[in-house]
C-alpha positions in Angstrom: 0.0 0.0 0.0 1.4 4.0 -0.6 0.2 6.6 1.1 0.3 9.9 0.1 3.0 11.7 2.1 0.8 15.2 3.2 -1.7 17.1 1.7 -4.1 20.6 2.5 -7.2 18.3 1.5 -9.4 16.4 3.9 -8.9 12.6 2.7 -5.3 11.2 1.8 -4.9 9.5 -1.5 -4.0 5.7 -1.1 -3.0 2.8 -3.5 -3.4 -0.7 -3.3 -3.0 -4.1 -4.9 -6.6 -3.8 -5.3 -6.5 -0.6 -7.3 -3.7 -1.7 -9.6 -5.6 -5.2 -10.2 -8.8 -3.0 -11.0 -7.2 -0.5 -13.5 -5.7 -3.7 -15.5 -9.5 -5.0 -15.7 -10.2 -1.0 -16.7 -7.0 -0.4 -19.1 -6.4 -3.5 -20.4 -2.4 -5.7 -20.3 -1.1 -2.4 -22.4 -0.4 -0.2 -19.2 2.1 -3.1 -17.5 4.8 -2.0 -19.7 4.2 1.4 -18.7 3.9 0.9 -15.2 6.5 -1.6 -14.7 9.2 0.7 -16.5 8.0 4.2 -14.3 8.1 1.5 -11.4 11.3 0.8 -12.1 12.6 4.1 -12.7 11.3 5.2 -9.2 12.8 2.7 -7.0 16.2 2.9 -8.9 15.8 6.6 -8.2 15.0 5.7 -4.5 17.8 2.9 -4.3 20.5 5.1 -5.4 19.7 7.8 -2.8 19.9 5.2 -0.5 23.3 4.2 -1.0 24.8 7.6 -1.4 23.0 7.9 2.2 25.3 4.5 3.7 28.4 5.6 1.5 28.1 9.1 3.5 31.7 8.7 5.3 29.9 9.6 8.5 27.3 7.4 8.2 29.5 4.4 7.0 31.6 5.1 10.3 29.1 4.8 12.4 27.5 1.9 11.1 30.6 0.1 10.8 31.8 0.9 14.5 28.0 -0.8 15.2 28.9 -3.9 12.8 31.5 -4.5 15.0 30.1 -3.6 18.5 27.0 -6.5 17.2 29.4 -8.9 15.9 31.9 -8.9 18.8 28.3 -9.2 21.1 25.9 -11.2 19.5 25.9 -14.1 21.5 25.5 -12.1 24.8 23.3 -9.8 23.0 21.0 -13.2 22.3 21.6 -11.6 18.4 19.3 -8.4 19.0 20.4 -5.2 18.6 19.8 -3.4 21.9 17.8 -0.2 21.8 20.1 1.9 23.6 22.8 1.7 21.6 20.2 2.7 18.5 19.7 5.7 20.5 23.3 6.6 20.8 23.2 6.1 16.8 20.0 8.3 16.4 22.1 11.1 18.1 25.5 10.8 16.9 23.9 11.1 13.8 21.6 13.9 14.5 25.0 15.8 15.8 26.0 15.8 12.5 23.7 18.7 11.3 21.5 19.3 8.6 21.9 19.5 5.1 22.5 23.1 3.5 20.5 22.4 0.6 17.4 21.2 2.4 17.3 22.2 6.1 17.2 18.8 7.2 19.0 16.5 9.4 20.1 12.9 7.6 17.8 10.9 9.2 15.3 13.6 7.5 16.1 12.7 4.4 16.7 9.2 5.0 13.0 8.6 6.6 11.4 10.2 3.0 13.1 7.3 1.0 
């Protein structure tokens, strides 16, 4: 299901399996192609922000200092990543600023992915 992300109106817009299956009845096979490639487009978009996001030298610090922390832990940790040290995470990465271009912090921009 997608959810539109905000809007001024009363009622958000949704889409579901229900509504795709429905405008194939509607539009005939002919729109797959269509959809499939402005699918695909999108989450390649989406994808590629998302590992410029890990490959940020400050983020791939920081989650490799957690790799290890797990790995070297996991058996004591009964292989669950504790919530504390997310919260450490969530702020040392909130330190880190905001973005000039957009005002936001990472985990802003990350969370609209």
């Amino acid at each position: 299901m997608f959810i539109e992300r905000s809007s001024n109106n009363k009622f958000l817009r949704t889409t579901n399996i229900r509504h795709v299956a429905n405008s194939i009845r509607t539009h005939g096979i002919g729109i797959m192609n269509t959809a499939v490639n402005f699918t695909y487009q999108y989450l390649r978009q989406k994808f590629y922000m998302f590992s410029q996001f890990l490959f940020d030298e400050h983020i791939k610090s920081r989650l490799m200092k957690d790799i290890k922390y797990f790995r070297e832990n996991k058996d004591r940790l009964n292989q669950r990543y504790p919530f504390e040290r997310a919260k450490k995470f969530f702020i040392s990465i909130r330190k880190l600023g905001v973005t000039p271009d957009t005002n936001e912090t990472y985990l802003d921009q990350f969370r609209q992915l």
